[in-house]
C-alpha positions as CSV (number, residue, x, y, z in Angstrom):
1,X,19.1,23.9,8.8
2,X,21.0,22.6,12.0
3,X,24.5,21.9,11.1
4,X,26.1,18.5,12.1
5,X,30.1,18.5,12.5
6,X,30.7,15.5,10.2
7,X,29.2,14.9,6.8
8,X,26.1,13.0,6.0
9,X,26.4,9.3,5.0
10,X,24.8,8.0,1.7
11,X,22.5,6.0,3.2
12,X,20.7,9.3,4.2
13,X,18.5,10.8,1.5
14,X,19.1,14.6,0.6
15,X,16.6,16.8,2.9
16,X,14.6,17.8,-0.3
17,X,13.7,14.1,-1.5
18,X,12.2,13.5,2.4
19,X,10.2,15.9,1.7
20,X,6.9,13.5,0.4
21,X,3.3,14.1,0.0
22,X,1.2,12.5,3.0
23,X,-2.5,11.0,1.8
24,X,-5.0,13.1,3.7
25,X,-6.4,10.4,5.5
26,X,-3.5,9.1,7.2
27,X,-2.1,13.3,7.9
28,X,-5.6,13.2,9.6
29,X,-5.2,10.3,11.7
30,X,-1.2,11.0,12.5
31,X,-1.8,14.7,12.9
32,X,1.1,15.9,11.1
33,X,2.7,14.9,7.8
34,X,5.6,12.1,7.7
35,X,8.1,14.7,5.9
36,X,10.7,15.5,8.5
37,X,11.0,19.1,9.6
38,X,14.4,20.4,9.3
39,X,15.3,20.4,12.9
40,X,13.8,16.6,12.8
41,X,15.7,16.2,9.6
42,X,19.4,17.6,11.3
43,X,18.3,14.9,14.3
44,X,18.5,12.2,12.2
45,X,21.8,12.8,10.7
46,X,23.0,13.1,14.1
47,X,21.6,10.1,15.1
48,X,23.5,8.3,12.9
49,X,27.0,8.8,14.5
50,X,25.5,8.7,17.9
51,X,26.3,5.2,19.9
52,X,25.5,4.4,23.6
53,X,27.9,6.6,25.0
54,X,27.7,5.1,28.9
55,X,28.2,1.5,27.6
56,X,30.4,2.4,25.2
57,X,32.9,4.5,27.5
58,X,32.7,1.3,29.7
59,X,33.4,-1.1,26.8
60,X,36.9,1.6,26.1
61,X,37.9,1.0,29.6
62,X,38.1,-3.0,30.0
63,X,39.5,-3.0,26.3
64,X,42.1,-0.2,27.2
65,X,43.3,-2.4,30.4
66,X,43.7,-5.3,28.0
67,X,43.2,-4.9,24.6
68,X,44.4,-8.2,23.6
69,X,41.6,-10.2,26.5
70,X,39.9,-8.2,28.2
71,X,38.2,-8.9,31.3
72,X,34.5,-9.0,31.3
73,X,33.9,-11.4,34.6
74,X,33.3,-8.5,36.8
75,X,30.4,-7.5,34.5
76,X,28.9,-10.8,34.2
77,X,29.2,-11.5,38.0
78,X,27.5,-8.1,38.5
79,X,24.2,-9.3,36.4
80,X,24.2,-12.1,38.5
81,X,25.0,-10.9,42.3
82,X,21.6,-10.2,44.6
83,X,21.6,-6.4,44.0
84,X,23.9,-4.8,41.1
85,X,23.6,-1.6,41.7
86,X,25.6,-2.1,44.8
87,X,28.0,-4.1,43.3
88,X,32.0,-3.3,44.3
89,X,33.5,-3.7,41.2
90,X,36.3,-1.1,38.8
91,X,35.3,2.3,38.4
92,X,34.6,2.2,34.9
93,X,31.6,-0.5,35.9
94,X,30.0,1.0,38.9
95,X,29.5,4.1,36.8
96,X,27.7,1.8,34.4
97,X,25.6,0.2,36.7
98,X,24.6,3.7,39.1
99,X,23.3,4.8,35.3
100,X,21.5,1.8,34.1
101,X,20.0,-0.2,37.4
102,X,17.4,2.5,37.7
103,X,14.3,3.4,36.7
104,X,13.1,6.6,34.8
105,X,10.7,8.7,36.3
106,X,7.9,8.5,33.8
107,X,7.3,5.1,34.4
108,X,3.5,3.8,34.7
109,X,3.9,0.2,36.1
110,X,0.3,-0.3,36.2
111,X,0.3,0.1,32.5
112,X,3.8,-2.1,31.9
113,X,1.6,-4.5,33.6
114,X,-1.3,-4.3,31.4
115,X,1.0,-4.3,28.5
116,X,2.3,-7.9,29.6
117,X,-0.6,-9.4,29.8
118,X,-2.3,-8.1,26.8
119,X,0.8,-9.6,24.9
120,X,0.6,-13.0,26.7
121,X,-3.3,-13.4,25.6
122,X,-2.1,-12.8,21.9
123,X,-0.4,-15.7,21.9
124,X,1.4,-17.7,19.0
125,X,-0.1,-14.6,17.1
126,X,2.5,-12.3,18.8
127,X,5.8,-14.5,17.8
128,X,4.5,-15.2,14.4
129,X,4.1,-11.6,13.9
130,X,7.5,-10.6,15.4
131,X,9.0,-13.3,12.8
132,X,7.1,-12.9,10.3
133,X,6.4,-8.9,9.8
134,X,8.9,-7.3,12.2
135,X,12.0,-9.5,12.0
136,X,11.1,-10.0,7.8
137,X,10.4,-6.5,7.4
138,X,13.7,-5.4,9.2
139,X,16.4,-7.2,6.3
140,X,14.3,-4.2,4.2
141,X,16.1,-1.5,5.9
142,X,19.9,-2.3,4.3
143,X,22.2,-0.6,7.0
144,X,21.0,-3.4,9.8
145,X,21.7,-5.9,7.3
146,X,25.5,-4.9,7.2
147,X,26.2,-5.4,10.7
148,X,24.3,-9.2,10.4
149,X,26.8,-9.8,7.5
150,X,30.0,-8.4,9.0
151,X,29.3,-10.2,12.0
152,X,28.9,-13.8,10.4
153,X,25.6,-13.7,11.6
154,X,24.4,-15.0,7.9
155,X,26.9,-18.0,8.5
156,X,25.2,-19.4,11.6
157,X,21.7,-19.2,9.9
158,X,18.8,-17.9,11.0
159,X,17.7,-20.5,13.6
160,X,20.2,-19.5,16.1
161,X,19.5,-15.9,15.9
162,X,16.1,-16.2,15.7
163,X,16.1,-18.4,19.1
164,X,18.4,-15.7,20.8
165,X,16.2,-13.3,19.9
166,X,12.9,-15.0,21.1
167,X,14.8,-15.9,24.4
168,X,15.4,-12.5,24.8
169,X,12.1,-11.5,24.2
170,X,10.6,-14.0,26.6
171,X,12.4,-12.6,29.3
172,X,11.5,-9.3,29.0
173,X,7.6,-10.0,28.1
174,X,7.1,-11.0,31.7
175,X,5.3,-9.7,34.6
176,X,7.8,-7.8,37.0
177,X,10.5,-8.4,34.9
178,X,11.6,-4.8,33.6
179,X,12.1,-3.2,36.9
180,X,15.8,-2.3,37.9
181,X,17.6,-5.4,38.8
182,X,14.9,-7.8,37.6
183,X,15.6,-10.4,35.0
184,X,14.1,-8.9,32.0
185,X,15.8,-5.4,32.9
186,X,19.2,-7.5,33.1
187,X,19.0,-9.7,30.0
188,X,18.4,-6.5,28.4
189,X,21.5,-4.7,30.0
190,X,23.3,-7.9,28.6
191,X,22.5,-7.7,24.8
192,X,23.4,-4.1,25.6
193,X,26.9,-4.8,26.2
194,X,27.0,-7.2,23.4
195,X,25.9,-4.5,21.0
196,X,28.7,-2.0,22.2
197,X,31.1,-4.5,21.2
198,X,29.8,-5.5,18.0
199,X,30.0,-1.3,17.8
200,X,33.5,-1.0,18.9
201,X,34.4,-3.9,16.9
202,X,33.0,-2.9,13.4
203,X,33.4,1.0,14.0
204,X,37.7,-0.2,14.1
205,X,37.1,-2.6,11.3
206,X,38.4,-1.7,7.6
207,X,35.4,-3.0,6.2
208,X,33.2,-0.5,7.7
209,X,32.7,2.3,5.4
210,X,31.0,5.0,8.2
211,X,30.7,7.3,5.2
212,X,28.5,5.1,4.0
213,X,26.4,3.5,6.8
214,X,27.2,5.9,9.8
215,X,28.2,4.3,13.3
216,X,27.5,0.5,14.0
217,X,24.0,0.0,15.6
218,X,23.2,3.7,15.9
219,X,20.9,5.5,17.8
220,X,18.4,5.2,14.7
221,X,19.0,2.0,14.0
222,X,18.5,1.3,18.3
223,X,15.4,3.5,17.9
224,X,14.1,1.7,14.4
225,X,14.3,-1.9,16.5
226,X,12.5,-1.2,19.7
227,X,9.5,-0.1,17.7
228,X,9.1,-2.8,15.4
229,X,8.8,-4.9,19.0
230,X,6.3,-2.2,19.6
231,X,4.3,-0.2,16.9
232,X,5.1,-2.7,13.9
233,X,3.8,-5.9,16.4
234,X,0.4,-4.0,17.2
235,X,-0.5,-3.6,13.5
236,X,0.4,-7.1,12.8
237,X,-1.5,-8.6,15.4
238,X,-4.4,-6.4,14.3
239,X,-3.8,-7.7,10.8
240,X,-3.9,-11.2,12.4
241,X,-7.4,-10.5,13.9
242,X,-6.6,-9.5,17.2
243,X,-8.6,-6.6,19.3
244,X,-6.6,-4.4,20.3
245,X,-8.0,-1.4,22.4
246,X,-6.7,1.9,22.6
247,X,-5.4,0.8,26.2
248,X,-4.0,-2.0,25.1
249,X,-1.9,0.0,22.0
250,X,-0.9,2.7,25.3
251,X,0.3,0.3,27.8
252,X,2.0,-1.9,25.0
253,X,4.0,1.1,24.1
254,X,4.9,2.1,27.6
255,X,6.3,-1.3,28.0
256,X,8.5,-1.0,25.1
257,X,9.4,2.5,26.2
258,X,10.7,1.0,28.8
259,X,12.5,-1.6,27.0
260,X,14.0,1.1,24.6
261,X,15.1,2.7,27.5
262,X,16.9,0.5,29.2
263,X,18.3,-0.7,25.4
264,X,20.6,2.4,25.3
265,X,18.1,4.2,23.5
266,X,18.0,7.9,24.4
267,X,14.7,9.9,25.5
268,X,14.2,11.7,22.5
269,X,13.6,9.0,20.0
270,X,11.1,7.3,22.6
271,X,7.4,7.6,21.7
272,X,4.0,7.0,23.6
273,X,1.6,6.4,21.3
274,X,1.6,4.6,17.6
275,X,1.0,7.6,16.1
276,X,4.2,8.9,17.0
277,X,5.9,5.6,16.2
278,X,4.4,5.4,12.5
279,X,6.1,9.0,12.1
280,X,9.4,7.8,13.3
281,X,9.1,4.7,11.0
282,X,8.6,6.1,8.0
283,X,11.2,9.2,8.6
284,X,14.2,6.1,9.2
285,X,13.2,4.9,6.0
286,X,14.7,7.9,4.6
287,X,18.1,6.8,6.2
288,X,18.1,3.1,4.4
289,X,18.9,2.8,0.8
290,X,17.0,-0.1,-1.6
291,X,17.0,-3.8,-1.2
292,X,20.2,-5.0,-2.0
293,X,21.5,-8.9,-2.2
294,X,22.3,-8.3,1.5
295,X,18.1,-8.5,1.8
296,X,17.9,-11.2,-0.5
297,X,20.6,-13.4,1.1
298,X,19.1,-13.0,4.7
299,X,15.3,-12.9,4.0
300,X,16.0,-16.3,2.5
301,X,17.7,-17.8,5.5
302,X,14.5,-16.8,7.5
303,X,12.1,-17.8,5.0
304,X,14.5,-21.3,4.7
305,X,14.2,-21.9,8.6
306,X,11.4,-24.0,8.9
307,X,12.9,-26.4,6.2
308,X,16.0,-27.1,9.4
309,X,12.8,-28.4,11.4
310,X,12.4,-31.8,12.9
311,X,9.5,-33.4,13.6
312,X,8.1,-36.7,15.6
313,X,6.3,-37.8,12.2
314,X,5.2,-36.6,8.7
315,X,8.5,-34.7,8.6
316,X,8.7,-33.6,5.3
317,X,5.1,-32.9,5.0
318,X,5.2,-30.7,7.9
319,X,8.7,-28.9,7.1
320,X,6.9,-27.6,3.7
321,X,3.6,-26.7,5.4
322,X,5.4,-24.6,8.1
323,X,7.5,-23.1,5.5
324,X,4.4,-22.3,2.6
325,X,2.5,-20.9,6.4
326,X,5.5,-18.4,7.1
327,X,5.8,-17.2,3.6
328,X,2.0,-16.5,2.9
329,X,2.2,-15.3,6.5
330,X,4.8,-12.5,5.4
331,X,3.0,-11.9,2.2
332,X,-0.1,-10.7,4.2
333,X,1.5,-8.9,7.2
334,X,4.1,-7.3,4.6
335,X,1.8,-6.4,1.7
336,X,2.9,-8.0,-1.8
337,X,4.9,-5.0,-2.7
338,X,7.2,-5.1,0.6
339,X,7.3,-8.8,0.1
340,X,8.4,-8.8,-3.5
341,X,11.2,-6.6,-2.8
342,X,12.9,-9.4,-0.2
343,X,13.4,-11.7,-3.6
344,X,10.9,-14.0,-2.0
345,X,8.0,-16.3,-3.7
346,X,4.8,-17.3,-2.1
347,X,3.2,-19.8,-4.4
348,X,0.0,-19.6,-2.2
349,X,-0.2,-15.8,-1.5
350,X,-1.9,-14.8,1.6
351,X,-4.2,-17.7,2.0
352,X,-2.7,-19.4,4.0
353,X,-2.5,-16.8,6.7
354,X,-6.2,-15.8,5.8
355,X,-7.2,-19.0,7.2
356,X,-7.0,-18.6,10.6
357,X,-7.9,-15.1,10.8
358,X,-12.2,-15.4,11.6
359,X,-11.3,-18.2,14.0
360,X,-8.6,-15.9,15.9
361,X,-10.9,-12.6,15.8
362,X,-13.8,-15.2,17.8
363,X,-11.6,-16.7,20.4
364,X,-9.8,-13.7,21.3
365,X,-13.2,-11.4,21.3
366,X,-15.0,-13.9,23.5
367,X,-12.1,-14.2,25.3
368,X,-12.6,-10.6,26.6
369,X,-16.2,-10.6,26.6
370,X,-17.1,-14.4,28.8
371,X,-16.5,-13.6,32.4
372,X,-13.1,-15.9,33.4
373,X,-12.1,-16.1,29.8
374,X,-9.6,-13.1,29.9
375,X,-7.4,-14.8,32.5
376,X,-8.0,-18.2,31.0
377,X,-6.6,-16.7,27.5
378,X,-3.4,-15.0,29.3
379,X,-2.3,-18.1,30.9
380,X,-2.7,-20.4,27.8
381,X,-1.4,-17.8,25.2
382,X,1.8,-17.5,27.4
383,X,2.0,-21.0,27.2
384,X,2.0,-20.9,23.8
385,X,4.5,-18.4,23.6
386,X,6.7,-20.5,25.9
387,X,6.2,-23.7,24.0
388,X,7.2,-21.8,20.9
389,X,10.3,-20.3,22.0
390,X,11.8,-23.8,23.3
391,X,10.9,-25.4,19.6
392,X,13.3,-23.2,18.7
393,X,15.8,-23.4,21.1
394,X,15.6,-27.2,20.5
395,X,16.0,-27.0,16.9
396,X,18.6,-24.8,16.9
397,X,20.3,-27.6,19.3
398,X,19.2,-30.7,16.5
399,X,20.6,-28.2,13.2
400,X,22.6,-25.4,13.4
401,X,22.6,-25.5,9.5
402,X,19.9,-23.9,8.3
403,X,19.2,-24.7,4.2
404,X,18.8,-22.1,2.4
405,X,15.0,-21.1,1.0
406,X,14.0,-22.5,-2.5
407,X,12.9,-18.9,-2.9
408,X,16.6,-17.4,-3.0
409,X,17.0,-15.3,-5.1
C-alpha cells in the first residue's frame, strides 16, 4: 500500500475494517464493490490533509502583509468589477483569479442547462430534500460537525445557516450562472474564500486536534458536500416521487461537477454518474467516526427551526405542523435507522411525508407528458424555490434565536 508522509488520523478506519461485504444486487448495479482498493484506500488518507492549495496560498499572502487586519477589499471589488479575470490587483490575487475565472474543458453546457431546469421543475421537493436528507444526513458524518462547532456556527442556530446556504444554492441553480464570471460561478468563488479562512483559522487553533480530524474542510470533506447537493438530492427527490430519467441524473451531475469544480474540489474526486457517487459516499463514511453529542446537539437545532417561524395566523398550529412535516420528512428520506442515530423522535413516523408522495408522482409525470406542461412546471417550481428561500431569509431577519427541538437529546 501507498505510503502517505504523515500518519493517519482516527477518524479514518484501519484499511482491513473498509474492507465490507457488498449485497450482490447493489455490486451489480454499481459495478464494483464499495470496499476501497488500496490505492483508493492511500487517496483518502491523503485527502484528508489536502486543502485548496490556490486559495489557500492566496489567503497566506494577505494574512502575511497584515496579520493582525488583513486586507480583503481588493478581493471583494474583484467579484464585483465587469470582468475579474482582468482585474489589476496584488500578485497573490491575479494568480487566483487567472486559476479560478475559467472554465474546464470537459464542460457540456447543453447538459448544465438541462440540469437547471430539471431542478427548477422539482420544486419545493428539491429544498425539502436538501434540508431534510442532505443537510440532516450530513451532522451524521462527525468531522463536519467540528468545524460547525468551533466556528460558533451552533450559537447562531440553524436558521441563519440554513438561509446562507439556500442563498447560495439559488444562485448557483440558475440558468447561465456557472460560467466564468457569472454570478453563480462568483458566489461560489466567495464561500470559497470563506472556507480557506475558516481552514487557516482552525488548522492554527489549539483546539484542533489534526491527529484526530485531519485538515479543516478537506478535500474529502469538499468532495463529501458537493455530492450530497448532487447524488444524495437525486435519490431524495426519487424518494419524494419525482421522475427522474437517466438524462436528468447525467446532466444533474455535470452541473454539480461543475459546481465541485469551481468549490476547490480537485478532478479526481469529481464523478459523472451516481454510480460513481454512491461509491465515493460510502468509502468517506469510512473517514467519520459514530454519532457523537456533536450530531445530537446540531440535528436538534435543525429539527427545532421551524419552531423560530412566524406566521400571519394559526401560529402555533402551523409552527408544530411544519416541525412534525420536517421530522417525518427525515424519517423517510433517512430511513429509521439513520434517523435514530441523530437523537431525534418522530412521533408520526413517515406519514406525514407519505402523504404527498401519489399527488407529486401525478403532477410531475403529467407535467412531462401534456404538451406545454414541462415549461409551465419549470417556471412555477422555481417560483417555489424562490418563495422558499426568502421565508427563510425573512425569518432569519424576525429570530435569529432558534429554540432548540423538543427532540434534543
Amino acid at each position: 500500500m501507498k505510503t502517505i508522509d504523515y500518519p493517519a488520523p482516527t477518524r479514518l478506519r484501519p484499511f482491513q475494517l473498509t474492507q465490507i461485504k457488498t449485497p450482490w444486487p447493489i455490486r451489480q448495479l454499481l459495478g464494483r464493490p464499495f470496499a476501497p482498493t488500496p490505492e483508493e484506500y492511500a487517496k483518502l488518507h491523503h485527502g484528508l490533509f489536502d486543502g485548496d492549495p490556490v486559495m489557500d496560498r492566496y489567503i497566506e499572502s494577505r494574512i502575511e502583509q497584515s496579520s493582525e487586519k488583513p486586507d480583503w477589499r481588493e478581493f471583494h471589488q474583484a467579484l464585483h468589477s465587469p470582468k475579474p479575470s482582468e482585474f489589476q490587483g496584488s500578485d497573490a490575487l491575479q494568480t487566483l483569479l487567472k486559476s479560478t475565472c475559467t472554465n474546464p474543458t470537459w464542460v457540456d453546457w447543453n447538459l448544465i442547462e438541462d440540469g437547471v431546469q430539471f431542478i427548477h421543475s422539482t420544486g419545493r421537493a428539491a429544498t425539502d430534500v436538501l434540508r431534510d436528507m442532505a443537510l440532516m444526513g450530513g451532522y451524521l458524518m462527525v468531522a463536519f460537525n467540528k468545524t460547525l462547532i468551533l466556528t460558533g456556527e451552533l450559537e447562531k442556530g440553524a436558521a441563519p445557516r440554513l438561509a446562507s446556504t439556500a442563498q447560495w444554492w439559488l444562485k448557483v441553480v440558475n440558468p447561465n450562472a456557472n460560467c466564468a464570471g457569472g454570478p453563480g460561478a462568483l458566489a461560489t468563488l466567495r464561500v470559497r474564500w470563506m472556507h480557506a479562512l475558516v481552514r487557516h483559522q482552525l488548522r492554527n487553533s489549539p483546539q484542533w486536534d489534526s491527529r484526530q480530524w485531519g485538515l479543516p474542510i478537506n478535500q474529502v470533506d469538499m468532495a463529501a458536500t458537493y455530492l450530497g447537493f448532487s447524488a444524495v438530492m437525486l435519490l431524495g427527490l426519487r424518494k419524494m416521487g419525482i421522475v427522474v430519467t437517466p438524462h436528468n441524473s447525467r446532466a444533474v451531475m455535470q452541473l454539480w461537477k461543475l459546481i465541485g469544480w469551481q468549490m476547490g474540489v480537485r478532478e479526481e474526486w469529481l464523478v459523472d454518474t451516481e454510480q460513481q457517487a454512491l461509491v465515493k459516499l460510502r468509502q468517506f463514511l469510512f473517514t467519520h467516526s459514530p454519532p457523537d453529542e456533536s450530531t445530537h446537539r446540531l440535528a436538534s437545532a435543525l429539527a427545532g427551526e421551524p419552531l423560530s417561524r412566524n406566521y400571519a395566523s394559526l401560529q402555533t398550529l402551523r409552527k408544530h405542523y411544519a416541525h412534525q412535516k420536517h421530522l417525518s420528512s427525515s424519517w423517510y428520506l433517512l430511513g429509521p435507522r439513520m434517523f435514530h442515530k441523530l437523537g431525534l423522535r418522530a412521533p408520526f413516523g413517515p406519514f406525514i411525508a407519505l402523504l404527498a408522495v401519489p399527488a407529486r408522482v401525478a403532477h410531475h409525470a403529467l407535467g412531462r407528458i401534456i404538451p406545454g406542461q414541462w415549461a409551465r412546471l419549470i417556471r412555477h417550481g422555481r417560483k417555489a424555490q424562490e418563495i422558499a428561500v426568502a421565508e427563510l431569509q425573512q425569518r432569519q431577519a424576525d429570530q435569529p434565536n432558534t429554540p432548540v427541538s423538543v427532540n434534543a437529546n
